[in-house]
Each structure stands twice: as structure tokens, then as C-alpha cells.
N, C-alpha and C positions, 0 to 999 in steps of 0.2 A: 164523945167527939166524933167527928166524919172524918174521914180516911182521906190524904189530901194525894194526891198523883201530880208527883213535881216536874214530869216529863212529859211537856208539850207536842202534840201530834202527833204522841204514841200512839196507833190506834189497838184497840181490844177487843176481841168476842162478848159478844153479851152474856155468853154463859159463862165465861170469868167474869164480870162485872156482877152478876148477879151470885154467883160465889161469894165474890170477896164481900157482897152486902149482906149476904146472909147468916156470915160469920160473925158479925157484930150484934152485941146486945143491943136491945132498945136503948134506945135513949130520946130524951128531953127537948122538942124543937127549942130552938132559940126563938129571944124576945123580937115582937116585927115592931117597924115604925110606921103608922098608919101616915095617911097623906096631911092629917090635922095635927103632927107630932106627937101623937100619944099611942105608949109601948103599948103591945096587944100580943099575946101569947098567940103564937102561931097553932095549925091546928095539926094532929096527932097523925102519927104515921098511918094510922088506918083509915083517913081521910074523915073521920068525927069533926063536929062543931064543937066549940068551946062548950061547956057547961054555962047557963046563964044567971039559973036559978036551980034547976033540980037538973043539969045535965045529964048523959050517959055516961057510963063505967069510964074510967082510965086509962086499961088496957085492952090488949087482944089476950085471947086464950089461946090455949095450943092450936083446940081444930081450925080455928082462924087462920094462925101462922102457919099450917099444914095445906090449908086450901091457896091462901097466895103463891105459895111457895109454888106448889106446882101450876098454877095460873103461871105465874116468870116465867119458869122455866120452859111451860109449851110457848110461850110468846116468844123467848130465846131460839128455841128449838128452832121456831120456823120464823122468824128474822133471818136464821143463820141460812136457814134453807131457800131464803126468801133472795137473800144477796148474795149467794152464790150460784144461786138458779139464772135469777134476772142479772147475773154479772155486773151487781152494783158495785161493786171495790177492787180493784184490780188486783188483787192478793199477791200478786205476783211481784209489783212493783213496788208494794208496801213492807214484803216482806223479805224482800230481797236488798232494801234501804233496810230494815230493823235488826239484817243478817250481822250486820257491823259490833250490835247491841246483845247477839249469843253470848252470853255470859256462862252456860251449862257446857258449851261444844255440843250439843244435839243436833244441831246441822240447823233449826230454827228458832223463831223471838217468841216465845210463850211465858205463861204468869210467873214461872220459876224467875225466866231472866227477867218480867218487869220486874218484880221485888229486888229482885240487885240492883237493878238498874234506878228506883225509887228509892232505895236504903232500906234497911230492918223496919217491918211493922210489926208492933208488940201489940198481941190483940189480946185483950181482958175484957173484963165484963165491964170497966166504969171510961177507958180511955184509950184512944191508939196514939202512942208516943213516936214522932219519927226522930231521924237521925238529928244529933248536933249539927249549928250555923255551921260549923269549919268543913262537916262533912257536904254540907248543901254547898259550899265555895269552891271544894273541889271538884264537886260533881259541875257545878256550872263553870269551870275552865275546863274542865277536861270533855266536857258538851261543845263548847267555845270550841276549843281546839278542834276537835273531832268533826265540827261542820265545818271549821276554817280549812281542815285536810281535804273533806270530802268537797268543799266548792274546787280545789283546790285541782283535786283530782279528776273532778267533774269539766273543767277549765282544759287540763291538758287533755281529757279526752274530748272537748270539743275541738281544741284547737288540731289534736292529731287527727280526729274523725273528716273535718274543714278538707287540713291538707290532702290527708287518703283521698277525698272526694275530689277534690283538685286535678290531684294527680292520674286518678280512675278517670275526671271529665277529660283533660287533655291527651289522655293513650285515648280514648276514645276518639279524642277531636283528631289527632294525629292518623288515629286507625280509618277514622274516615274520609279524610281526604286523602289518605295513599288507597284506599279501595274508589274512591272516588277519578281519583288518576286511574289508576290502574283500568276501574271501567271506563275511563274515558278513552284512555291510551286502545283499548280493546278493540274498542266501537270504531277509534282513528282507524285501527291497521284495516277492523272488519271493512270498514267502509272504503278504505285505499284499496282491499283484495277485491272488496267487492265492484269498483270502479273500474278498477282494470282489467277485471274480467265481463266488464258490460263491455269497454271500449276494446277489449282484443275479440267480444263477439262481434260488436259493430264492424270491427277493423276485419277480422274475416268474411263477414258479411258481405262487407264492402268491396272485397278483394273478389268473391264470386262472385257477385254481381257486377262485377268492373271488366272478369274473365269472360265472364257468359256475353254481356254487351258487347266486349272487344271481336268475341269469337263468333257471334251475330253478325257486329258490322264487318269483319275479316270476310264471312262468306258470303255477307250482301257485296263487299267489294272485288270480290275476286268474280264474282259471278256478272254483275256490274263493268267489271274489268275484262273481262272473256266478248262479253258482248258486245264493250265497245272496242277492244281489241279486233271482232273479225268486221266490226261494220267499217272499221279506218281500213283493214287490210281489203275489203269491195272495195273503198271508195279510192283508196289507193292505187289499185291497180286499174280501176277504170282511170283514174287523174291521170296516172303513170302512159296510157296506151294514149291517152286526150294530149300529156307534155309530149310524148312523143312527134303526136303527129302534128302538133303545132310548133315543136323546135327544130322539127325537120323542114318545115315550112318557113319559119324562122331563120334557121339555117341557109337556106338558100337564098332568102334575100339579102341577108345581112353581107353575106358574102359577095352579092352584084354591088350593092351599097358600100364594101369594104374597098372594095377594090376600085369602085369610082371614085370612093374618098381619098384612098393613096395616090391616085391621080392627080386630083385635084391640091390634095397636100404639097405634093412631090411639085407640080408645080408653082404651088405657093410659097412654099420652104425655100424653094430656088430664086424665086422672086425676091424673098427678106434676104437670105444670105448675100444673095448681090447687094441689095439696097443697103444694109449692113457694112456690109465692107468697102461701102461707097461712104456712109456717116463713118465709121472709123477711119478709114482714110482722111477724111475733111476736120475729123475732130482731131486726130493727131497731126496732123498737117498745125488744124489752129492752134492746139498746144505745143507745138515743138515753136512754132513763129511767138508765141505768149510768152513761153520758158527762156526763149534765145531777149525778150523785150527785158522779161524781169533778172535773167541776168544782167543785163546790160545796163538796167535800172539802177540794181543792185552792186554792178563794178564801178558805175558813173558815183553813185551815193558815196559807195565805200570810198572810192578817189576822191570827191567832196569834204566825205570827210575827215580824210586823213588829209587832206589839202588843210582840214579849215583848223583840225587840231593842232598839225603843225605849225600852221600861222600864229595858230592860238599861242603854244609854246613858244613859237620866236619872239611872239611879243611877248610873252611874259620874261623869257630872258632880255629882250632890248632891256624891258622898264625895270626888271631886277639889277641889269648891270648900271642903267641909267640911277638908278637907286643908291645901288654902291657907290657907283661912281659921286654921287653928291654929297652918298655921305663921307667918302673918302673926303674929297671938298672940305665937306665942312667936319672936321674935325670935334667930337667935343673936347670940350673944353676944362680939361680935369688939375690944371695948374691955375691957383690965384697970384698975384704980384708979387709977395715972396718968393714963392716955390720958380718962379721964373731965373730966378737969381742964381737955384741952385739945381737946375735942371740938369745939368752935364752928372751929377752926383746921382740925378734919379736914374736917368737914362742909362748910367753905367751899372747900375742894380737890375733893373729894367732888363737889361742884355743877358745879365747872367739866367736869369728868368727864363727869358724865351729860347736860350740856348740849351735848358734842360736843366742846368747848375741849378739845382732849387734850393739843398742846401745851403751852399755858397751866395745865392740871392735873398734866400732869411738873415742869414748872418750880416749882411750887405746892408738891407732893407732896418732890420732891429739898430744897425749903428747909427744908421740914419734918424731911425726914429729916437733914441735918445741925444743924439745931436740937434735933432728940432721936435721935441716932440709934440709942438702945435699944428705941424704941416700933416695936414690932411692927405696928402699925396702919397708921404711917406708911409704914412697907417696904411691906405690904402694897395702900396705896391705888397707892404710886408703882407697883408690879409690874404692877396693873390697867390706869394711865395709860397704862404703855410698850407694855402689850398689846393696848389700843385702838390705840396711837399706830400699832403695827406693821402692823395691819391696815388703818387709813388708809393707811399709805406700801405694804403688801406687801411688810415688811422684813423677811425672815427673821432679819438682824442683829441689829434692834430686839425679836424676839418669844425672841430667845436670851438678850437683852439681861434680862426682864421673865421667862424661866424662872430668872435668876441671881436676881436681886430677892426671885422668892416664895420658894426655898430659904432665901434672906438671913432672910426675915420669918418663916418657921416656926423657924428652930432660936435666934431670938434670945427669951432666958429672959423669964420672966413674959407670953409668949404665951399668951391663952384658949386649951383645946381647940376651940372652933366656931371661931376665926379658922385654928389650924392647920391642920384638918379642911379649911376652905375653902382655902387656902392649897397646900395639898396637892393636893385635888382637879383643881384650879385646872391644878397644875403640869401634872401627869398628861395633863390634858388635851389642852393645848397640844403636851405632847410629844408623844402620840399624832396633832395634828395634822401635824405635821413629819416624820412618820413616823419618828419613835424609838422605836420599842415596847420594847423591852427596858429603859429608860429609864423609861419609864411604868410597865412591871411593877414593875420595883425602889420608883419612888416609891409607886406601891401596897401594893405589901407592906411598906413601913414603915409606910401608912397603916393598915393592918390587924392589925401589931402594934402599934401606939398605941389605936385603937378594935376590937378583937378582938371588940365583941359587937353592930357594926353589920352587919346581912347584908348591908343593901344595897352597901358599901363591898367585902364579899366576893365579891358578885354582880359588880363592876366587874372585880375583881382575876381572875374565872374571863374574863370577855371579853377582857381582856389576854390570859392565855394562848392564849383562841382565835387572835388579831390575828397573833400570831406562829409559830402552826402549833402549839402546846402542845396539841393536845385530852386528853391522855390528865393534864396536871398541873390542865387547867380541867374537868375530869370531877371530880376529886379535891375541888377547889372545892367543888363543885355537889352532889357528898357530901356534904359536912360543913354546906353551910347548910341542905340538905333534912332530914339528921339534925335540925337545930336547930328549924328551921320547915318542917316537911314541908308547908303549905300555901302558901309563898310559889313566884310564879307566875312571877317572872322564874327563878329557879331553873329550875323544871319544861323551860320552852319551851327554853332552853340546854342541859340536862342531856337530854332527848327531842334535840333537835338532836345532841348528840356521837353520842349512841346511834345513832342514821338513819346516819347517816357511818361510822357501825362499822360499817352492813348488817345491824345488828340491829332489822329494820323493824317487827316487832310490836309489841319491847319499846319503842318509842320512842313509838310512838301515845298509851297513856293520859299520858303526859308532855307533850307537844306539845299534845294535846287538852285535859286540866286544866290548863295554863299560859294555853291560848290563853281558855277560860272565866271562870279568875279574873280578866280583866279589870286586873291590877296593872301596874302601868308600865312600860314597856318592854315589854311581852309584844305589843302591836298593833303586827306588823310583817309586814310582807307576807310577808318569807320565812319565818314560822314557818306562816303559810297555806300557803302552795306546797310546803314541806317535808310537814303533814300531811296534805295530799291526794294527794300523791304516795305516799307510803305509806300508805293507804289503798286507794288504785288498786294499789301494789304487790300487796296482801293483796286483791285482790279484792272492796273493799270499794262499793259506788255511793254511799255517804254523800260518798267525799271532794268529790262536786263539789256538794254542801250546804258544805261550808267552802272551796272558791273561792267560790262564789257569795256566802259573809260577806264576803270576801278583798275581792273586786269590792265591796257595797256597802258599805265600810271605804274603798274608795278605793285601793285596792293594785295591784289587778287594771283592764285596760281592759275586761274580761271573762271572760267564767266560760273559755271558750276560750283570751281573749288575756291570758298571764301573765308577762310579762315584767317585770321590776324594776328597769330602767335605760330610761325613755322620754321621748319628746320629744310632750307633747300634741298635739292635731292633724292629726296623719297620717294618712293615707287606708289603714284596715283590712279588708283581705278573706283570705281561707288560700292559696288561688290566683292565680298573675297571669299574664296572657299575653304574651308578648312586646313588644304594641302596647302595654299599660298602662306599661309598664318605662320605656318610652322609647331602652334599649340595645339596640336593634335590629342595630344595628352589631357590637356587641362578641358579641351572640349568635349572628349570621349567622360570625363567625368564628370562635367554637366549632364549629360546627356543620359549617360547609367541613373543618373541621383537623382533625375528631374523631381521624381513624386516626393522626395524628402524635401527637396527646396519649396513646392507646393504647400507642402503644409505646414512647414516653417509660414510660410506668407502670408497664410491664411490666417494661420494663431494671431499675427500678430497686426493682422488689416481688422479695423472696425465690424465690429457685424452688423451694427445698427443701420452705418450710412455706403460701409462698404468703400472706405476711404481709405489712403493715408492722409499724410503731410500737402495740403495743394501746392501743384509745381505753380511755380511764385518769377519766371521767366519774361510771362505776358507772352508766351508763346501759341494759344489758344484761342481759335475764335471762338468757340460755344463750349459747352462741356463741361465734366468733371476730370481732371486728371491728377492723380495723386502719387505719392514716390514715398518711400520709405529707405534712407539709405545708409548702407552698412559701412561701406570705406571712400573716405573722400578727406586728404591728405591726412589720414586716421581713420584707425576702426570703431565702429561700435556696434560688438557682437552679440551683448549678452542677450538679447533678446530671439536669436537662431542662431546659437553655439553649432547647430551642425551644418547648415548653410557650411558658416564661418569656417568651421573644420573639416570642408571638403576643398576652400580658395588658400588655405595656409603652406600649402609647400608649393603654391603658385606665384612669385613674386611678379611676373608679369604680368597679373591685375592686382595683384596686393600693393604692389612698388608704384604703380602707375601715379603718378603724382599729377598727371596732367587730365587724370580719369576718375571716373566715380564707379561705384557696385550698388545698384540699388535695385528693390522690387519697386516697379509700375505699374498702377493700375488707372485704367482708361474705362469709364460709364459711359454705357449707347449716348449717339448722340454729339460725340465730340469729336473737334476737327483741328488739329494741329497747322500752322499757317505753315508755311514753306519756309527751312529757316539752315542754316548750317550752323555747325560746334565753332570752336575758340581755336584748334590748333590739328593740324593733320600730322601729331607724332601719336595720337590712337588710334585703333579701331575699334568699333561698338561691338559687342555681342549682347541678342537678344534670344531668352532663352524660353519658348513656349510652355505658361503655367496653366492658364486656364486659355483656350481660346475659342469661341463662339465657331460654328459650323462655318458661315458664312457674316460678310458686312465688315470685317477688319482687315486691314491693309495698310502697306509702307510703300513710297514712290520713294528711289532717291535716283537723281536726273531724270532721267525719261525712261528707268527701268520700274514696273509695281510688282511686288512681290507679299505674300501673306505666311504669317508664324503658323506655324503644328503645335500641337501638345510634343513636348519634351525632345524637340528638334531646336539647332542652332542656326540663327542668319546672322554674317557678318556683313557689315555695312564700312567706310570709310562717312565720320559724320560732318568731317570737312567740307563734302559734298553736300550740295541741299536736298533737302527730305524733308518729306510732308506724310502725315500719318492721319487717317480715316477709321472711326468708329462706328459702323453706322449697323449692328448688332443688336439682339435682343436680350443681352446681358453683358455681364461687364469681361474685359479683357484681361488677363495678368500677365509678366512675364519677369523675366528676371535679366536684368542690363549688368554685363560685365565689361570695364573698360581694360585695353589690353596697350600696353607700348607696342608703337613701329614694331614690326621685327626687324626694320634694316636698321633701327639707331644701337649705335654703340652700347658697352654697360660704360664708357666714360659721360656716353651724354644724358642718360638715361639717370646717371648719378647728378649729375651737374644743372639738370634741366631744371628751369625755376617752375612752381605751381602755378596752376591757375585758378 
């Protein structure tokens, strides 16, 4: 049998493979199958043809077996020498994989270990026997296994080989971009040194070459300079001996010339001065003769018109007394046909009344009234009683008590119209005292449709709508009675008044004017004066201080100047006061220290956008912006400049001032305040300089003009008129503190109502 080698891609030496063949006895080829299917005895190892008929021998002999033998063995020889020479087998790789397969421990895989590694060959002469199936099972798992290790093994050294390489490419990759930086960073700095050492050679460079030019042009200038220095000093001194002797030339005429001209002067000077004092002579001549006309004008007028006012007045008292007088006459008529019956009973209640007994005339009055309580008369004496009685006690209870009463006594039937009328009037009144205006409107306008054809009662009903801000329903009023009696005079000065307040100042003048002329009732009031001189002034007119000056001798005004309409008699009047007059020396000296605190309190709290406050809301302005921000006005409200506030708190003299305001002012270029006077002469203003422009701001009050400082005090009286000009290139601030009289009392000072 042939020797089987059960281990795949072992490779071998040909001079063991030709060993282990030589070992074996001859033997017998196996039967072939020719390509026709028929067996045919293969041919003999020593490459013989079959015998046919008389073939050749069967075997080899020795010397045959002796002569192949060494034929193999030199073809071995040099194969072996052949592929180790030409490095056809990489021995190294082959046996370095069959190291695994050392079976002996010799350190290498030769025929010893392939026999172990093939299993036992039993070599005899007829057969080679190899191992048992179970041995060939476990040799092929443990072949299995042993590749399955080595892929295995082979695997993690690829995979660990991969990473090594990985991690070798990325130190690399890291190595070379930090030498990469590095020589670039190199090259930056070489190049930065090397830059700055071009440009500090240019820059020296540049510096001697800039020295050497300068010190060129220096000695072309100085040498330049030397030359024209002595040619000025020739040309100078010839000029000099040339002025000479032309100003000595000069000289001498001027001075023939000098001296004819002061001649000539001297008698022309003489000639004006005469002539001169010949026109002032003539001109004061004519002015003293013009002065003595326009006094005379002016005494004649004044006597005019104090002639014509006085008449004025006598006739208004004739037609006042003639007035009384008819209405004395005509009585109204407050008793119907009962009540006539029992007049002695009213009259004697009546008496206690107007003797003061008010008491005793409610008491009087109530018996009466539940002895007849249909008589109108009766209600209406008790209503009187309780309304006296209320203003003896100051009982608002009692005066609410006597507005029930007259209501009671108008609507109970067979009431006269003159008892209603009064009865009503009456109500109205009172309510109005109490300040119930809506309540008085109402009861007027029932009164007005009851007597729809008395004006005067409509004239009541338009003041009502004033009372409670209605201008526009007491305008309407003031229509319809002027429709009726276009010449009634309380009308005009009301109906001119809504008009003014509309800022329709033209149209308001011939109303106000003919109101205030016809002299009818109610029309002599101070502020229908102060209204049309104001508007008159508006309109550019100088008449209106012809009607303050009626206003004043009417008793309205303290002066044509001072027009205030809430005053306290006796107080000491001037437009200006200094510090020292004040007597607040104290409270001034600490405005004054503080100014720059108040400033920026004012500042914080003014607009920055428009540079505003609150717009003053007066209608005291012809153009302009002017705005207020105000801290105390009959109350504080600090919190917005707590220290302002806490520098006027132990000042009750502007804190107290109940008739005064504390407020910042600001005034935008541009704006002109009209000529205008305050409500009452028990303050004086102080204004305290916050911000104020160089030049363009200024205060007139009467005929004195005066301008604010930064963190300096003007006191003004604003009773007096005063008119204020903006005419700057930025805005004005200032800080307005109002201060009580110094001469009023701390009784009136407490007592004194707001305004």
C-alpha cells in the first residue's frame, strides 16, 4: 500500500519524501480504468509497458534499485539547493507556522515531528497500517482547534498591529503639526524680528536723512537769513534817513495845516455851540410849552373823567334808588287769601326773626305751621327761621334742615308765584352755599321753567352752569337771554367771560366792555376788569390799563399794577423784596447752599426725551413750552425728590403757605409768558436759579426787568404783574417757592382759606 500523509499543506524536503519512498517495498500498481471502461493494469514502477505477448521481466534488480536511488537523491540534492538558492519557499515563514507542530522540542518541524503529527507508520514488506478512525477524529479537532487558535491569534494581532499603527500614524500626525506650528510660529517671530529690524533701519535711516536735510536747510536758512537780514538793515537805514527827512518835511506842514485847522475848528465849534444852544433853547422852550399842553390835556381829561364817572355813579345810584324805590312800591306778593286772614300771627313770628330771636321765631313759625299746615307762608317764614338759626349755630344739619322747609313751602298749592320765586331763589342759594351745585342747577331750572320770561333768573341759571365747569351749556344760557335782551349787561360780562376762556380774545372784548359799561347788576366785579384788560393787553391794546385803573378806583384792584382778587388789607406793597425785607433769611440761605441738590433732583425727575414736565394748563402763554412739576400745593408730594423735600420741612412758611405752590419750572427757547398777575398778595414768589442760559431769559414785574443766576434767589410780590421772556438757546429751570406775607398773623395765616 502507499503511505497516505493526512496533514494538509505540511510542506517537506524532497530528501525526506524520497526517504520515506525508499523505505517501502515494491509493490503492485493498482488496476486503471481506461476511458472505454475497461480495467487495465497500470504500468510498473520502473516505467515498463505491460507485457502483451512475450513482455519484459517483472521486476527491477538491485543495480537498478542502486542506480535510481542515487538519480533521487542527486535530483533532491539540488532541488533542495535549487530552492534555497533561487529563494523559492520562504522557509522561514513555513517553518516558523509548522513551529506550533514541534512535537520532539528540537526547536524545528522535521520528519521525526511529521510522524507524530501523521500518526504511527508500521512499515513491512506487504503493508503501511496508519492510525485508528478515532485517532484520525481527534487529530482533525485538535487540527480544527489549533487553526481556530491560530486565526484567532492571528486576528488579535492584526487587530492590535491596526491599532499600534493607528496610534504610531496619529503621534505622527500630532508630531507633525506641532513641528509644523512650531516652524511656523518660528518663521512668524523670524519674520516679525526681521520686520522690525528693516523698519527701525528705514526708521534710522529716515531719521539721518531727515537730520542731514534739516541741518542743510538750517544753514541754507541761516545763511539766507544773514543776507537778507543785512540787505533789510541797508535798506532800512537808507528808508530810515528817506522817513526822516520826509517826516521832518511832513512835520512842518502838518503843523502850518494843524494850526489853520484849529482855527478854523475853533471857529466852527463856536459857531455849533452857539447854534446849539440856540435849538436847545427852542427845543426846550417847545417842550416845556408841549408838557405844560399835555398836562393840561391830561388834568382837563382826568377832570372829564372823573366828572363823567361820577355822573356815571350818580346815575347808577338815582336808577338803583329809583329801583328800590319801585320795588319798595311794589311789594311782592308772598300772602294768598287765606294767609291774609292771619297775617298779624305771621308778622308777629316775622318780628321775632328779624329781631335776632331765631329760636323763639322757629318755635313761633313750627306752631304756625301745624296750625295751618297748608299755608305756604307759614313753611316758608319757618325755612327763613331755621336758616338764620343754622348760621347762628354753623349747622350744616339745621341749614339742610330749612333747604327741606322751602322745597315743603313751594310745592304746597295755592302758593303766590313771588312767594315761590323767592322760595326757590332762596333754596338755590343756600345750596350753592353748601356746595351743591348740581342741586342749585336743578332747582333753577325748575325755576326757569316756572318764570321762563324772567332773564334775570336765566342769567342765575347760566352762573350755575359756570359753578360747576358747564361753560359750554352756560354759553347757551347767555344766547338765548342776549337773543331776548341784547342790551342786558349781566349777560354780556358772562357771555364775553366764556368767550376769553375759549381764547377767542377779540371776540370777547366788545362783550366784557358793554357789560362792564352798562352798569347793571352784577356786572361790577373785579374780575370782569382784570379779564378785559387782560385781553386787551392780549390784543395789544394800552386802553386796557384805562379799565384796571376803573377796576382800582371801583375798589377791586390795590392798583393799576397790583390786581389781585383774594386780599388781606394792609399789607406792605412793593414788586420786589430782598431777602432782608422777607425776614426768611434762613430758609433762603438754604436754597441757596443746596442749589446743586435741587438741580438734580429736577433734572431726574423732568423728561429727557422732550425735556418737559406737566404743561402749565393757565392759558397764560402766548408761544412756547412751559412746564411745572409740583411738590406742595395745599399738600405734598415728595416722594419723587425726598431731599428737595427735606431741605423745605422745618420751613412751614412755604410748606404752610396754603395760598402758595413749591414747584420746579421749566421754560423751552422760544416762549413768552403774557402779562399776567397771582390770585392774592398774602405771598411772595421765590425763584430759585437751576439751570439758566448765559443770556435771552428774563422777568419784568411793573416797570422793573430783572434776570435769574444759577443757584441765586429773586423775590418778587406776584400780585404785581409780571411777564416772563425765553428767548435762549436752551431751556431755563428754576425752582418756585411760595412763602406767606411776613406781616400776616400765625392767626390768619391759620384761618386763611385756599386757593
Amino acid at each position: 500500500m502507499t503511505a497516505i500523509c493526512p496533514v494538509p499543506y505540511a510542506p517537506v524536503r524532497i530528501i525526506d519524501i524520497c526517504y520515506c519512498v525508499l523505505s517501502f517495498p515494491e509493490v503492485k500498481p493498482a488496476a486503471m480504468v481506461n476511458k472505454n471502461g475497461v480495467k487495465a493494469e497500470a504500468a510498473t514502477a520502473s516505467g515498463g509497458v505491460a507485457s502483451g505477448g512475450g513482455g519484459a521481466a517483472s521486476g527491477f534488480s538491485g543495480t537498478k534499485i542502486f542506480t535510481w536511488f542515487m538519480v533521487l537523491a542527486l535530483l533532491g540534492v539540488w532541488s533542495s539547493v535549487a530552492v534555497v538558492w533561487l529563494d523559492l519557499v520562504d522557509y522561514d515563514n513555513v517553518i516558523g507556522k509548522l513551529s506550533a507542530y514541534d512535537a520532539d522540542g528540537d526547536g524545528d518541524f522535521d520528519v521525526e515531528d511529521a510522524k507524530v503529527l501523521l500518526g504511527k507508520c508500521i512499515f513491512n514488506d506487504d503493508l503501511f497500517v496508519t492510525s485508528t478512525k478515532a485517532e484520525k477524529e481527534r487529530l482533525e479537532k485538535e487540527r480544527v482547534a489549533k487553526e481556530k487558535a491560530e486565526k484567532e491569534r492571528i486576528e488579535k494581532e492584526r487587530v492590535a498591529k491596526e491599532k499600534a499603527e493607528k496610534e504610531r500614524l496619529e503621534k505622527e500626525r500630532v508630531a507633525k503639526e506641532k513641528a509644523e506650528k512650531e516652524r511656523l510660529e518660528k518663521e512668524r517671530v523670524a519674520k516679525e524680528k526681521a520686520e522690525k529690524e528693516r523698519l527701525e533701519k528705514e526708521r534710522v535711516a529716515k531719521e539721518k536723512a531727515e537730520k542731514e536735510r534739516l541741518e542743510k536747510e538750517r544753514v541754507s536758512k541761516e545763511k539766507a537769513e544773514k543776507e537778507r537780514l543785512e540787505k533789510e538793515r541797508v535798506a532800512k537805514e537808507k528808508a530810515e534817513k528817506e522817513r526822516l527827512a520826509k517826516e521832518r518835511v511832513a512835520k512842518e506842514k502838518a503843523e502850518k495845516e494843524r494850526i489853520e485847522k484849529e482855527r478854523v475848528a475853533k471857529e466852527k465849534a463856536e459857531k455849533e455851540r452857539l447854534e446849539k444852544e440856540r435849538v436847545a433853547k427852542e427845543k426846550a422852550e417847545k417842550e416845556r410849552i408841549e408838557k405844560e399842553r399835555v398836562t393840561k390835556e391830561k388834568a382837563e381829561k382826568e377832570r372829564l373823567e372823573k366828572e363823567r364817572v361820577a355822573k356815571e355813579k350818580a346815575e347808577k345810584e338815582r336808577l338803583e334808588k329809583e329801583r328800590v324805590a319801585k320795588e319798595k312800591k311794589k311789594k311782592p306778593k308772598l300772602l294768598n287769601t287765606f294767609e291774609k286772614t292771619i297775617k298779624s300771627e305771621i308778622d308777629a313770628a316775622e318780628k321775632l326773626r328779624k329781631k335776632g330771636k331765631v329760636e323763639e321765631a322757629v318755635r313761633a313759625f313750627d306752631t304756625l305751621v301745624q296750625q295751618y299746615p297748608q299755608s305756604p307762608r307759614c313753611r316758608y317764614g319757618k325755612a327763613l327761621a331755621e336758616d338764620d338759626l343754622a348760621e347762628k349755630m354753623r349747622s350744616n344739619d339745621m341749614l339742610q334742615k330749612a333747604l327741606s322747609t322751602y322745597k315743603e313751602a313751594s310745592e304746597l298749592p295755592n302758593a303766590t308765584p313771588d312767594l315761590i320765586k323767592a322760595t326757590l331763589k332762596k333754596r338755590a342759594e343756600r345750596q350753592q352755599f353748601l356746595g351743591r351745585m348740581r342741586g342749585a342747577l336743578a332747582t333753577l331750572e325748575k325755576l326757569v321753567q316756572i318764570f321762563p320770561e324772567d332773564m334775570a333768573l336765566k342769567n342765575d341759571l347760566g352762573v350755575a352752569h359756570l359753578l360747576i365747569g358747564d361753560n359750554k351749556s352756560a354759553k347757551r344760557v347767555y344766547e338765548e337771554v342776549l337773543a331776548i335782551a341784547p342790551s342786558n349787561g349781566f349777560a354780556k360780562v358772562h357771555y364775553g367771560f366764556i368767550l376769553k376762556s375759549e381764547n377767542k380774545i377779540a371776540e370777547s372784548i366788545p362783550f366784557l366792555r358793554d357789560g362792564l359799561e352798562s352798569g347793571d347788576p352784577g356786572t361790577d366785579d373785579g374780575r370782569f376788569y382784570f379779564h378785559l384788560g387782560d385781553a386787551l393787553q392780549r390784543m395789544g391794546d394800552d386802553s386796557a390799563y384805562k379799565w384796571y385803573e376803573r377796576g382800582h378806583q371801583r375798589g377791586h384792584f390795590a392798583s393799576v399794577w397790583q390786581r389781585s382778587l383774594y386780599n388781606v388789607d394792609g399789607l406792605k406793597a412793593q414788586p420786589w423784596w430782598t431777602p432782608k425785607d422777607t425776614g426768611y433769611m434762613d430758609l433762603i440761605k438754604t436754597l441757596e447752599r443746596n442749589w446743586r441738590t435741587i438741580r438734580d433732583e429736577a433734572l431726574s425727575v423732568m423728561d429727557q426725551t422732550t425735556g418737559l414736565f406737566v404743561p402749565e394748563e393757565e392759558n397764560l402763554r402766548e408761544k412756547g413750552e412751559w412746564g411745572q412739576f409740583t411738590l406742595w400745593q395745599q399738600g405734598e408730594s415728595c416722594h419723587s425728590v425726598p431731599k428737595t423735600c427735606g431741605l423745605l420741612e422745618r420751613y412751614p412758611e412755604a410748606t404752610g403757605c396754603k395760598r402758595g405752590q413749591i414747584k420746579f419750572s421749566v421754560m423751552q427757547p422760544g416762549t413768552h409768558v403774557w402779562p399776567h398777575t397771582g390770585p392774592t398778595n398774602c405771598r411772595l414768589r421765590m425763584h430759585l436759579g437751576l439751570v439758566i442760559p448765559k443770556t435771552g431769559c428774563k422777568i419784568r414785574c411793573t416797570n422793573d426787568t430783572r434776570a435769574w443766576e444759577e443757584g441765586k434767589v429773586l423775590i418778587f410780590d406776584d400780585s404785581f404783574e409780571h411777564e416772563v421772556w425765553q428767548d435762549a438757546n436752551s431751556y431755563r429751570l428754576i425752582f418756585i417757592v411760595d412763602v406767606w406775607h411776613p406781616e400776616l398773623t400765625q392767626y390768619q395765616r391759620q384761618t386763611l382759606s385756599p386757593i
